[in-house]
C-alpha positions as CSV (number, residue, x, y, z in Angstrom):
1,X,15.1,-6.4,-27.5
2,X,13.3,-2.9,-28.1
3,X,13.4,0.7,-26.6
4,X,11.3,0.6,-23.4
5,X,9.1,4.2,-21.9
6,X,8.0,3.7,-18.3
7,X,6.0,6.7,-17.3
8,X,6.3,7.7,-13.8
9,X,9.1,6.7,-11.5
10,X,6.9,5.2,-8.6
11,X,8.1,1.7,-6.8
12,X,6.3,-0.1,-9.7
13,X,7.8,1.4,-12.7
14,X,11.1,1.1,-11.4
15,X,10.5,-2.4,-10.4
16,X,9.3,-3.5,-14.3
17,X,12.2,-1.2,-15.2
18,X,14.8,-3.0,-13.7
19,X,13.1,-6.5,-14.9
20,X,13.2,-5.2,-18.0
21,X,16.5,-3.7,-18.2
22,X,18.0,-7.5,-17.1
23,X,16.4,-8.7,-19.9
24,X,18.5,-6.9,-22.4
25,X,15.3,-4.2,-23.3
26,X,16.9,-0.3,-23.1
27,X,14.6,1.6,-20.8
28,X,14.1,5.1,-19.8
29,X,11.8,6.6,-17.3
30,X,10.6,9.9,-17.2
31,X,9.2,11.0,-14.3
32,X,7.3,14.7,-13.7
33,X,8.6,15.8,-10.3
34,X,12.6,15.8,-9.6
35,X,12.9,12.8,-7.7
36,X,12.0,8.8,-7.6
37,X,9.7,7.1,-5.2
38,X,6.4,8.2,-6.4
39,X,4.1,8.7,-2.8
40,X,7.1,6.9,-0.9
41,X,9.1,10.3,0.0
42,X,11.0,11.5,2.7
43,X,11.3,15.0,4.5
44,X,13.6,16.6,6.3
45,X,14.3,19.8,8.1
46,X,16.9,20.3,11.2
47,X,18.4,16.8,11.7
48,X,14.5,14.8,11.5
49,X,13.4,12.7,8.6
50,X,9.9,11.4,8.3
51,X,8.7,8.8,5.6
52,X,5.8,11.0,4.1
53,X,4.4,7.6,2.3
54,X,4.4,4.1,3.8
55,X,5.6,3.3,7.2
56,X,5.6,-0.1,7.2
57,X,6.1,-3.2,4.4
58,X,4.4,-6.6,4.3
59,X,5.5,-9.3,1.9
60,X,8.9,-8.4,1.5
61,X,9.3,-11.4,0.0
62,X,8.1,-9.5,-3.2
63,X,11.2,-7.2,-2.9
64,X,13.8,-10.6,-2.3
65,X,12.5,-11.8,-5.6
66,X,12.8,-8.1,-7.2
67,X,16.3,-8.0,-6.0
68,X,17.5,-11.6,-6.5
69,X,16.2,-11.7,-10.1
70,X,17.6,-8.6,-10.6
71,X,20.8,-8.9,-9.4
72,X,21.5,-12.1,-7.7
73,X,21.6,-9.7,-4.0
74,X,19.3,-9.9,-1.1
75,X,17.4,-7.9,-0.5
76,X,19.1,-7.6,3.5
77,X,22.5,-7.4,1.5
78,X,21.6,-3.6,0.7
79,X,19.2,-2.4,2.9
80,X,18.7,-3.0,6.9
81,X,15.3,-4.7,6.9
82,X,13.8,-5.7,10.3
83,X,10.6,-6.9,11.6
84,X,9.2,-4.3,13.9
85,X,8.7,-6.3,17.6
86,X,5.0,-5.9,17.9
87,X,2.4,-5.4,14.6
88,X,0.5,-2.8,16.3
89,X,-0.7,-1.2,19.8
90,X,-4.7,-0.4,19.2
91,X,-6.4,1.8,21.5
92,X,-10.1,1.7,21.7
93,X,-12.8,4.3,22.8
94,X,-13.6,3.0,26.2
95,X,-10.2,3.5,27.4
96,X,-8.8,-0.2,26.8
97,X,-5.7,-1.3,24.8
98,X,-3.8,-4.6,23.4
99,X,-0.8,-4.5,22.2
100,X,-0.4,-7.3,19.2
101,X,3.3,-9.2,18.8
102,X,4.5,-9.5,15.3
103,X,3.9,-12.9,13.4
104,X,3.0,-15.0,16.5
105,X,-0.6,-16.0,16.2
106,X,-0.2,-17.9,20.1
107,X,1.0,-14.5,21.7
108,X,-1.4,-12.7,19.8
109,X,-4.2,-14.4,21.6
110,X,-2.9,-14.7,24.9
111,X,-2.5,-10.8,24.3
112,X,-6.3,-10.7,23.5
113,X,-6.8,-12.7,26.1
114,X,-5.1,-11.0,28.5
115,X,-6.4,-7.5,27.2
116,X,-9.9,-7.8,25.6
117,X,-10.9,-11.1,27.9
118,X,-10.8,-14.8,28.2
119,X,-12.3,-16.2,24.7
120,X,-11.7,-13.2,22.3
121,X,-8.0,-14.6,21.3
122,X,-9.9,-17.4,20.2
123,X,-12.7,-15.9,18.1
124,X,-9.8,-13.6,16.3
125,X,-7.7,-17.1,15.6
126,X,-11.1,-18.7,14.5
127,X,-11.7,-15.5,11.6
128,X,-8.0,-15.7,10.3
129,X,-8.2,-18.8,9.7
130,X,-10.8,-19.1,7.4
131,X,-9.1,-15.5,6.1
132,X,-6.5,-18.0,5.4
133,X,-8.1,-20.3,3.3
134,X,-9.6,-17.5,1.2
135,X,-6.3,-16.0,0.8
136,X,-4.8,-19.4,-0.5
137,X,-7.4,-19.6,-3.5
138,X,-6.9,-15.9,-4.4
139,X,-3.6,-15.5,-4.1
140,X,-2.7,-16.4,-6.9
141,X,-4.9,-15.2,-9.0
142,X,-5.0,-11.9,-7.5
143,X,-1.6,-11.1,-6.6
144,X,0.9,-12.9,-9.5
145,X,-1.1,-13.3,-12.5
146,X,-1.9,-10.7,-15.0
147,X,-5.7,-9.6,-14.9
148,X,-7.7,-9.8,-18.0
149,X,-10.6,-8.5,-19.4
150,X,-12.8,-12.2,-20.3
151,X,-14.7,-13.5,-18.0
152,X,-12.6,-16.0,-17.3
153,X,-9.9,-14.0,-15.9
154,X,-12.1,-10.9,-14.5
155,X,-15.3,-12.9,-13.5
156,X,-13.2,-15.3,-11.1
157,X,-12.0,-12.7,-9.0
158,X,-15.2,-10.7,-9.0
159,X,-17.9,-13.4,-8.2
160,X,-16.9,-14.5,-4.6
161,X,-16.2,-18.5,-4.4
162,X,-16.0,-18.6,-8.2
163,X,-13.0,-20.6,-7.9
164,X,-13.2,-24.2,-7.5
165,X,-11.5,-24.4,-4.4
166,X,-12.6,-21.1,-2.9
167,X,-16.1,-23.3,-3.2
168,X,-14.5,-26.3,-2.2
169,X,-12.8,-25.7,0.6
170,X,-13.9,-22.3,1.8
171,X,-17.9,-21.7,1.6
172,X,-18.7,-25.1,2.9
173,X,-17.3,-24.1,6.2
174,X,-18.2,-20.7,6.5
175,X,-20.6,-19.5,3.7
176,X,-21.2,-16.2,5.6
177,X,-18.0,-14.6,5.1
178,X,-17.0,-14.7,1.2
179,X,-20.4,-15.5,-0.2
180,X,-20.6,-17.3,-3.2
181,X,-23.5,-18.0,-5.9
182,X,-26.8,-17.5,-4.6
183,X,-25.3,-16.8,-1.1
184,X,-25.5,-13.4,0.7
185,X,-21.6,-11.7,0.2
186,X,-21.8,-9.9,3.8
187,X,-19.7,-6.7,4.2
188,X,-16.5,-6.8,6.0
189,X,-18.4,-5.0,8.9
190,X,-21.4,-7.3,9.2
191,X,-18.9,-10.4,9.5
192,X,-16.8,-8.2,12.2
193,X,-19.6,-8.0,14.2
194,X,-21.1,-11.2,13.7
195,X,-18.3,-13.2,13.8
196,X,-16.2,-11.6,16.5
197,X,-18.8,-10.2,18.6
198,X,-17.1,-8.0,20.8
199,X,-16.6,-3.8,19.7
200,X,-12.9,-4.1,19.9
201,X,-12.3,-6.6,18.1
202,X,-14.2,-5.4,15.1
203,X,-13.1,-2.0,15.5
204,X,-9.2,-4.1,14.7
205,X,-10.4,-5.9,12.0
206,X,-12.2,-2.5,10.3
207,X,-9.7,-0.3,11.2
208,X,-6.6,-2.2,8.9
209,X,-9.3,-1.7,6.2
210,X,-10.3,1.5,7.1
211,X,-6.8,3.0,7.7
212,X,-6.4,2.4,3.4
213,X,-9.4,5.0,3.4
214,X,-11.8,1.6,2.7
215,X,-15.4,1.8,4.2
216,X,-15.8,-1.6,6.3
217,X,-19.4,-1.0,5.6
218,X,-19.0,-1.1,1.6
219,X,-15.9,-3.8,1.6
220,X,-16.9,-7.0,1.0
221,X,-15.7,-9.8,3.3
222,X,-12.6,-10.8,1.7
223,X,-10.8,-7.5,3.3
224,X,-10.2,-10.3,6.0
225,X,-6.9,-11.2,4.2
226,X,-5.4,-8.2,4.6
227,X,-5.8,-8.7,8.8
228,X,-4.2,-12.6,7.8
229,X,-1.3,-11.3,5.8
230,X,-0.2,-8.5,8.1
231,X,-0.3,-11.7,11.5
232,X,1.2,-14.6,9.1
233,X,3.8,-12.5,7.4
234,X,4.8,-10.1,10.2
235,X,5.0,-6.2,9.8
236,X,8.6,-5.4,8.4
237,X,10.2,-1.8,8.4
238,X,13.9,-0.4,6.9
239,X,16.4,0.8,9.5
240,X,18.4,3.4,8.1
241,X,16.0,5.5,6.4
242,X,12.3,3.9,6.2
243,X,10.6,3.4,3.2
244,X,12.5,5.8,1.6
245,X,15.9,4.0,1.6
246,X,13.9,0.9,0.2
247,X,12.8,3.1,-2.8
248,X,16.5,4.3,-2.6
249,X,17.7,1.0,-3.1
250,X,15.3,0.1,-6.1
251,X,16.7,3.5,-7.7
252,X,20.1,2.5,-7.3
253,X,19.7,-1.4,-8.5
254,X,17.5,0.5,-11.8
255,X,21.2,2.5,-12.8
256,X,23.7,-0.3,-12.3
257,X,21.4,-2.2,-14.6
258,X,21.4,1.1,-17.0
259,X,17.9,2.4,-16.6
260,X,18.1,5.4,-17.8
261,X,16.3,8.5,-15.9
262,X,14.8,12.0,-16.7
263,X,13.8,14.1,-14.2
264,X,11.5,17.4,-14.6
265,X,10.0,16.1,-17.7
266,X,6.0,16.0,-17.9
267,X,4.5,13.6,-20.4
268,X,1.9,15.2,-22.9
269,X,0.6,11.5,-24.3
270,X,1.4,8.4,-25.7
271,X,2.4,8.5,-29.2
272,X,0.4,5.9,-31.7
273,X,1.2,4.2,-34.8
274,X,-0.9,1.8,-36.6
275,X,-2.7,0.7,-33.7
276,X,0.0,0.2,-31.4
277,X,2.1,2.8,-28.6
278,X,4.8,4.1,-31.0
279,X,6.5,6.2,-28.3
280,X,5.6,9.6,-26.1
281,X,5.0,13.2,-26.7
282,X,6.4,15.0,-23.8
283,X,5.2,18.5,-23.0
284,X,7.3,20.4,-24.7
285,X,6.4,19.3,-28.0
286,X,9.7,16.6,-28.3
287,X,8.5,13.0,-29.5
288,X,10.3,9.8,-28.4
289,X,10.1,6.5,-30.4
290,X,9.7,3.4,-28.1
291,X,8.5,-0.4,-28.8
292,X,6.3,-0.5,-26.0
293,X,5.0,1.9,-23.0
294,X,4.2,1.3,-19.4
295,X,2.5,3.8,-17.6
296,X,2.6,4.5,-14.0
297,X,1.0,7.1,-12.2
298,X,-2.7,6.1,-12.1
299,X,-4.6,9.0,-13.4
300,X,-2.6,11.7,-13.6
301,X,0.2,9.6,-16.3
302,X,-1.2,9.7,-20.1
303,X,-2.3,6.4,-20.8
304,X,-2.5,5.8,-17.3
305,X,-5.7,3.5,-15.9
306,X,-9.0,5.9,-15.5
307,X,-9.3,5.1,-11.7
308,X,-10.3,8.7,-10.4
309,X,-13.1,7.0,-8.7
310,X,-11.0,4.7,-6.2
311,X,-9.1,5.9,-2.9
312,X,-9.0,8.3,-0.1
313,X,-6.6,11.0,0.7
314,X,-4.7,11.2,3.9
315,X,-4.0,14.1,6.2
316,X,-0.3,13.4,7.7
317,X,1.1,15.4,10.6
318,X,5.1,15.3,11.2
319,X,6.4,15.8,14.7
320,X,9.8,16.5,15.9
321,X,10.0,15.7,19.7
322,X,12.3,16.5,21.9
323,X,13.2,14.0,25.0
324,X,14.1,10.1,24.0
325,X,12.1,7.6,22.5
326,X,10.5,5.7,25.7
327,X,11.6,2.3,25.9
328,X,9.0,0.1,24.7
329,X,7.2,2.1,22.5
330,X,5.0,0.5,20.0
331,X,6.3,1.6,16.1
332,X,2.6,1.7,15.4
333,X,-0.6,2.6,17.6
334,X,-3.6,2.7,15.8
335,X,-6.1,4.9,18.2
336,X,-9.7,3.5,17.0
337,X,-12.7,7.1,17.6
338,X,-10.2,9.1,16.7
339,X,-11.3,12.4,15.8
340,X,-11.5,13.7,12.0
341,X,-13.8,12.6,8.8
342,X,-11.6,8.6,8.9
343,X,-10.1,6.6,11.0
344,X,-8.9,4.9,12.9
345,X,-5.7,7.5,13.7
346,X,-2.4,5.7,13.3
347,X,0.6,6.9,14.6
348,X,4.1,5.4,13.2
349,X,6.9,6.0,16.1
350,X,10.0,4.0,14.2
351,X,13.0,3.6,16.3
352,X,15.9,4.5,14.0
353,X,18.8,6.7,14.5
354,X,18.8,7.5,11.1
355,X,15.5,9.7,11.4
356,X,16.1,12.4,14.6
357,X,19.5,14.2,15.6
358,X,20.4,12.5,17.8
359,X,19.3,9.8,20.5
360,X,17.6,12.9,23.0
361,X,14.8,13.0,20.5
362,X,12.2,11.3,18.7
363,X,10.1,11.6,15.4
364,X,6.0,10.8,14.9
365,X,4.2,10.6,12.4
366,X,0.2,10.9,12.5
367,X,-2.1,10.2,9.7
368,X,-5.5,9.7,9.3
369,X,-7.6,8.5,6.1
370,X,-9.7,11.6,4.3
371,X,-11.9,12.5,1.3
372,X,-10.2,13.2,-1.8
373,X,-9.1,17.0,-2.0
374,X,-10.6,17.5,1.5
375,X,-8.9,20.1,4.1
376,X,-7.8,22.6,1.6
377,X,-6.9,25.3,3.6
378,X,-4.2,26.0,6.2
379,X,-6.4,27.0,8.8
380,X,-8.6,23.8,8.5
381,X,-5.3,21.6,8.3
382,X,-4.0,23.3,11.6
383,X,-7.2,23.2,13.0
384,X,-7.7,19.4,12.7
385,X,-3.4,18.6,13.2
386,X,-4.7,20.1,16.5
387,X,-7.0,17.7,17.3
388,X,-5.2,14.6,16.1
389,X,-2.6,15.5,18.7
390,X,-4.7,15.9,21.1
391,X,-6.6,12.7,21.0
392,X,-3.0,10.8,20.7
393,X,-2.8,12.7,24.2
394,X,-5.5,11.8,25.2
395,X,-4.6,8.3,24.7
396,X,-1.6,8.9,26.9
397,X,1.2,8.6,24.4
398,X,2.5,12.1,25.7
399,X,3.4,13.9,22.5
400,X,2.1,17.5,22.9
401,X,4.2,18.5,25.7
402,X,7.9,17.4,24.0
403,X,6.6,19.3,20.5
404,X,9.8,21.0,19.1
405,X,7.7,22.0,15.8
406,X,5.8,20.0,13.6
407,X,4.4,19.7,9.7
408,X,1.4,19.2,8.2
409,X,1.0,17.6,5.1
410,X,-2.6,17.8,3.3
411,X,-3.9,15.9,0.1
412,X,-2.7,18.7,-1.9
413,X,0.6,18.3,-1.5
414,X,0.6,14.3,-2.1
415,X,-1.3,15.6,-5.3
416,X,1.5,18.1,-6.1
417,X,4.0,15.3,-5.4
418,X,2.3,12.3,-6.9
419,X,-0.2,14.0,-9.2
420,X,-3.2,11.9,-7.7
421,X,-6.5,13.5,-8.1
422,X,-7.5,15.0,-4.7
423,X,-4.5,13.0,-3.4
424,X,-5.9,9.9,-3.9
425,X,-3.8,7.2,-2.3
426,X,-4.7,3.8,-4.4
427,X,-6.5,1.1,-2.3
428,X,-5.4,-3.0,-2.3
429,X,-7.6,-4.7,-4.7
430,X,-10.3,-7.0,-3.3
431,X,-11.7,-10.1,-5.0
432,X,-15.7,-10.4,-4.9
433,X,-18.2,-7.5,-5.2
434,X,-18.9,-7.9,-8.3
435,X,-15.3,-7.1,-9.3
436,X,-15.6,-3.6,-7.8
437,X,-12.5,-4.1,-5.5
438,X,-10.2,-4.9,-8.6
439,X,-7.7,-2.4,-10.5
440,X,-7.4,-1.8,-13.9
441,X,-5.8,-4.6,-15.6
442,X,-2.0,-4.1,-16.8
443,X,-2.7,-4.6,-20.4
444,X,-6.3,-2.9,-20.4
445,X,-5.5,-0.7,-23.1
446,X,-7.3,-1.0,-26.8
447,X,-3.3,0.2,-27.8
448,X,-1.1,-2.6,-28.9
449,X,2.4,-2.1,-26.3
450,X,0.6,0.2,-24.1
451,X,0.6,-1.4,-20.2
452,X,-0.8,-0.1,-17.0
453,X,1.9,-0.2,-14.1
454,X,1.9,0.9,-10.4
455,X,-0.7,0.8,-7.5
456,X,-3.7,2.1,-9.8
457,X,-3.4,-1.1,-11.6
458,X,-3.7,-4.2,-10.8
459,X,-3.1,-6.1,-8.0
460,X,-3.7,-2.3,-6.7
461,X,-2.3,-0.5,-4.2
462,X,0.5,-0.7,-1.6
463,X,4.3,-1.4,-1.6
464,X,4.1,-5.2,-2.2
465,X,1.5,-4.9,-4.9
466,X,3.4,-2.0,-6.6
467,X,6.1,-4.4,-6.7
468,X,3.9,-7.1,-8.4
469,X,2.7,-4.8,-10.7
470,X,6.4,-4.1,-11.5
471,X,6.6,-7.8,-12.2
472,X,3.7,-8.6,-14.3
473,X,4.2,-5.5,-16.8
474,X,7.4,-6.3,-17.5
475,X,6.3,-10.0,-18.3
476,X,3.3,-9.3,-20.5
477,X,5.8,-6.8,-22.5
478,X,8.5,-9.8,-22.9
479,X,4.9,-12.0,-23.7
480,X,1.6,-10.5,-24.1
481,X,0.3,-14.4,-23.2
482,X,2.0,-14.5,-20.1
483,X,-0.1,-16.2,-17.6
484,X,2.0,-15.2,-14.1
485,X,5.2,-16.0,-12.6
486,X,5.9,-19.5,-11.2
């Protein structure tokens, strides 16, 4: 058992942490900023509470297996996860709407039926399910197994259909959607509109890929999964506190199993020794000795992945309302032509008591996908809160006139917070393209003991990929061979 050094106390260092910890290895995390989480925060001012990260979780089966295997709890033992009632409201430019129920592909296309017309419910069904049988031959591969830099490892996820049974039992039925060799790899927006043929549909398929600040126009077909997971799985959110209690949790589970945690303390570089991470020189001159290093962070953490290149930013405005939260209300409404340099404009209403001062008012939270390090000044951030409110308005979900106060929140300050380039928030990986899609690998590094954790490796970004990450860094430290969990 050796002396562990996670750098960076996001979801996925404190997820290998606690792994690690269980395993009898003696870890300490030292984290920049004075608090845990990474980009899942929270903030509060006058009784409200906003998650200033994620809003919403898929997979939470990654979090069950976190918290079972790392304490024999469920995850619903320590915090109140739900799954919201409907996955999303979207709102399109010519004034119609559908409103999508969580998890149940038959209501979801009578709703599309109902909404969009008589045969589109059908076409959506029709493009999830051969989503489906592309996620099945990826998942693995993409999601639970530790990415390496052969071909072997690398080239099957980046060559669309280079798995047997992605050929097999994908391309033969629809060789226009993933691609293969020899076989035009179609972007996610040319098989949206060829495939769905109908505006609103594609603008629901884009927009999921779009709202990760993703160009449907440059993603390559396989985006499709992320549309499948978010229907088969269901969209799942944490009463009591958001996101933020589920990084409160993982905080909590990481010091009963005696991860040790230093606050306010900047990392300077990773200390080497004969060819192999030997420890960390913070930035006050101190050196630490450890046996092995993960480093989370992305970017901004020494030995970090190089990944400047990937992700958007996103411009997040914080509402306090007065007046109760209208029964019925969708927790998320995506409104697609949305003003600003993204889209589409999503707008997270959670229904929690936990969040406002009481049931006589409501929080919102508006975000929209932009270029790194774009809207740098306060004028420009006001100007273009302004609008964002105003299209929700528009849209007729009523928010302008019950405005108590409200908070804008730019890439800078998720740079300030997370130290991401431009305030970068990482993407999901994607298999084909040429491998484009794809995160650094978790043991990338020429540095013996040196590992890549967090959402700027692989399996990339979001909260159930953090927590993979988590997962396979602490098993390639335990075993550099190790091939993935079971």
């Amino acid at each position: 058992m050796g002396r562990i050094a996670v750098v960076g106390a996001g979801l996925g260092g404190m997820a290998a942490a606690a792994r690690l910890a269980v395993a009898g290895h003696e870890v300490t995390v030292y984290e920049r900023s004075g608090t845990y989480g990474g980009a899942v925060r929270r903030y509060a001012r006058d009784g409200f509470a906003f998650d200033t990260g994620p809003g919403l979780l898929h997979l939470p089966a990654v979090y069950r297996d976190l918290f079972v295997k790392t304490g024999r709890e469920r995850l619903e033992d320590l915090v109140d996860l739900v799954q919201v009632p409907v996955t999303a409201r979207h709102v399109f430019e010519d004034g119609t709407d559908v409103t999508l129920p969580n998890a149940s592909r038959g209501r979801v296309v009578a709703a599309l039926d109902d909404g969009l017309g008589a045969g589109a419910g059908e076409r959506w069904a029709q493009l999830l399910t051969r989503a489906r049988e592309a996620w099945e031959a990826c998942r693995r591969p993409l999601l639970e197994e530790p990415l390496r830099e052969e071909p072997s490892s690398r080239g099957a996820l980046a060559q669309d259909g280079a798995y047997p049974a992605l050929r097999r039992r994908v391309l033969p039925r629809l060789p226009r959607v993933l691609g293969g060799r020899g076989v035009p790899r179609p972007t996610l927006a040319e098989v949206a509109d060829g495939e769905l043929r109908d505006p609103r549909l594609a603008a629901m398929l884009c927009g999921g890929v779009a709202a990760h600040g993703l160009d449907p126009a440059r993603t390559p077909a396989s985006a499709a999964m992320l549309a499948y997971v978010e229907d088969s799985f269901g969209t799942w959110y944490v009463r009591g506190g958001g996101m933020r209690a589920l990084a409160d949790a993982l905080h909590e589970r990481c010091r009963r199993r005696r991860v040790a945690f230093r606050f306010g303390c900047s990392v300077a570089t990773v200390r080497e020794k004969d060819g192999r991470a030997a420890g960390l020189e913070l930035a006050d001159g101190s050196a630490l000795d450890a046996d092995a290093v993960l480093a989370g962070g992305g970017p901004a953490a020494p030995g970090g992945p190089d990944d400047t290149g990937a992700g958007a930013a996103r411009l997040t405005v914080l509402l306090a309302l007065r007046g109760a939260r209208p029964q019925g209300t969708a927790h998320r409404t995506l409104l697609h032509g949305a003003p600003g340099p993204g889209g589409p404009l999503t707008v997270l209403r959670p229904d929690d008591p936990a969040l406002r001062p009481d049931d006589a008012h409501e929080t919102a939270v508006l975000s929209l996908p932009v270029p790194p390090g774009a809207v740098t000044g306060s004028g420009e951030a006001e100007e273009l809160a302004g609008r964002l409110l105003a299209a929700a308005d528009e849209a007729g979900l009523g928010l302008g006139e019950r405005l108590l106060w409200h908070e804008v929140r730019t890439p800078a300050d998720n740079e300030a917070e997370t130290g991401a380039p431009g305030g970068r928030v990482p993407p999901p990986s994607l298999p084909g393209a040429g491998g484009a899609f794809l995160r650094p690998a978790n043991q990338a590094s020429p540095l013996s003991g040196l590992y890549a954790v967090g959402g700027w490796s692989h399996p990339g970004g979001g909260l159930p990929a953090a927590g993979m990450s988590g997962a396979m860094a602490a098993g390639l430290v335990q075993d550099p061979e190790w091939r993935g969990s079971v």
